[in-house]
C-alpha positions in Angstrom: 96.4 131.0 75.0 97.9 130.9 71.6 101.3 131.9 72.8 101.2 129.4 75.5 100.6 126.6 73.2 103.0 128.3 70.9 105.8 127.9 73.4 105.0 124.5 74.8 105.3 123.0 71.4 108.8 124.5 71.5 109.6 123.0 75.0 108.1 119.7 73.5 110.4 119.2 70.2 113.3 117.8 72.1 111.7 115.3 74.2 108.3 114.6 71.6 111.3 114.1 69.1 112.9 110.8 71.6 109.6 109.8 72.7 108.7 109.5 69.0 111.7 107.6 67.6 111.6 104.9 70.3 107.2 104.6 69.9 108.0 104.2 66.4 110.0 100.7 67.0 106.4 99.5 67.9 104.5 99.4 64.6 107.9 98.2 63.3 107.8 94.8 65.8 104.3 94.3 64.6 104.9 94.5 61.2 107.7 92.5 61.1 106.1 89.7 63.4 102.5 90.0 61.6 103.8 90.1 57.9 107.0 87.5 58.5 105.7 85.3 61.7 101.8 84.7 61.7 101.7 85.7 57.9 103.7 82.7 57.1 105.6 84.5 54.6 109.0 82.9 55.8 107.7 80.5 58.6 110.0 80.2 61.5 111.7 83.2 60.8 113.5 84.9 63.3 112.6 88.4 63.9 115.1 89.9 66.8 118.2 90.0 64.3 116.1 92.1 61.7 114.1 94.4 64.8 117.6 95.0 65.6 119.3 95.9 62.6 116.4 98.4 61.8 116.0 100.1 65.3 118.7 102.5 64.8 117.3 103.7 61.7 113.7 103.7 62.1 114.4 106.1 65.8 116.7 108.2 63.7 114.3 108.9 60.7 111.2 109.5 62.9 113.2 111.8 66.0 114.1 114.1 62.9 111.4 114.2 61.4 108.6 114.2 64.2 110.6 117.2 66.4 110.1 118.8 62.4 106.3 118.3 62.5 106.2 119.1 66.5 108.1 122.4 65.7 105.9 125.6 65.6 107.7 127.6 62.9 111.2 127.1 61.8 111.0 124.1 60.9 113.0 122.9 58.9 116.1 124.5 60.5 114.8 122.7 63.5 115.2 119.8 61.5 118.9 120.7 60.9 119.7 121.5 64.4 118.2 117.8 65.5 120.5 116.7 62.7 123.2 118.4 63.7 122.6 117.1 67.2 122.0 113.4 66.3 125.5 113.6 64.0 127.5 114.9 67.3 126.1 112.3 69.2 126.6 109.3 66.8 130.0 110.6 66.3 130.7 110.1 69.8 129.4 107.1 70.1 131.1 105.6 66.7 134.3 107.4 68.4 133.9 105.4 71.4 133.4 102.5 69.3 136.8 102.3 67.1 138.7 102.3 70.8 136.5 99.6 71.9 135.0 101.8 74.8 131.8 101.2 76.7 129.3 103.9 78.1 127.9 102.5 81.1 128.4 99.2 81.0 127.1 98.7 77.2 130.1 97.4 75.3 130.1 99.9 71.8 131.1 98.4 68.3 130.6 99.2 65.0 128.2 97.6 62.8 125.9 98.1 59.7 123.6 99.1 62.6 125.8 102.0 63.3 125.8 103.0 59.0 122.2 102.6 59.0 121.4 105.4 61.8 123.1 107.8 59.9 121.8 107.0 57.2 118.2 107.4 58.7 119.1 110.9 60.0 119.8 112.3 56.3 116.5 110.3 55.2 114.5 112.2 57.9 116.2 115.8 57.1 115.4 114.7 53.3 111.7 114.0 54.1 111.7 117.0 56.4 113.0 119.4 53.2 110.7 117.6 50.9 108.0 118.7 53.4 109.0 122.1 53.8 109.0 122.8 49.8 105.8 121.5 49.7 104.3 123.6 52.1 106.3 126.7 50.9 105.2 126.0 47.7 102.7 128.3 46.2 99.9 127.3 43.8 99.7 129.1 40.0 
C-alpha cells in the first residue's frame, strides 16, 4: 500500500502542481474583494485590474511550491525541474510575445504581468529551499 501511495503522489505533482496554482486565485479574489470592496478600505475600488496583475504570480509561486510539498522525496530538485519547466514555458510565451504572436486565438504581449510570473517562480523555488533546509536541518 505504501508504494502505491508512494507512486501516485509522484503521478500527482504535475497536475496537483496546475490544479493548485489556479485554486489559489480563489482566496486571492476574496481577499481582495472582502478587504478592498465590502471592507470599505478604498470604496468603489475596482478589483479586476489588481486580480489580474497578480494572477500570474500567485499560480507561479503556489504550482512551484505545492508540486514541492506534493512530491514524495526529492523535493526540492522537484522544485527545480517545475522551475525549470515553468522558465521554458514563459520563455515561449514572452518569445511569442516580442513578435506579436497569438496561441490560439489569445493575442500575447508583454506586460509587468509577464515580469511578475517570473518573478513568482524564483519566490516559490526560494520558499521551496527555505523549506528544504529546514527540514534537513538537524537539532543540537
Amino acid at each position: 500500500m505504501n508504494e502505491l501511495k508512494y507512486w501516485l503522489r509522484w503521478l500527482a505533482v504535475l497536475p496537483g502542481a496546475i490544479i493548485a496554482g489556479i485554486l489559489a486565485t480563489f482566496p486571492l479574489h476574496w481577499m481582495l474583494y472582502l478587504t478592498l470592496v465590502k471592507g470599505e478600505v478604498i470604496s468603489g475600488v475596482n478589483i479586476e485590474p489588481i486580480e489580474y496583475l497578480l494572477y500570474p504570480f500567485i499560480i507561479s509561486v503556489t504550482f512551484i511550491y505545492s508540486g514541492y510539498n506534493i512530491a514524495p522525496k526529492y523535493k526540492f530538485k522537484t522544485a527545480i525541474i517545475l522551475f525549470i519547466l515553468y522558465s521554458i514555458t514563459w520563455l515561449t510565451v514572452v518569445t511569442f510575445s516580442f513578435f506579436k504572436g497569438s496561441i490560439g486565438g489569445v493575442n500575447l504581449d508583454f506586460s509587468l504581468r509577464t515580469v511578475l510570473a517570473l518573478l513568482g517562480s524564483f519566490i516559490g523555488l526560494f520558499f521551496s529551499k527555505k523549506s528544504d533546509k529546514q527540514k534537513n536541518s538537524k537539532p543540537l
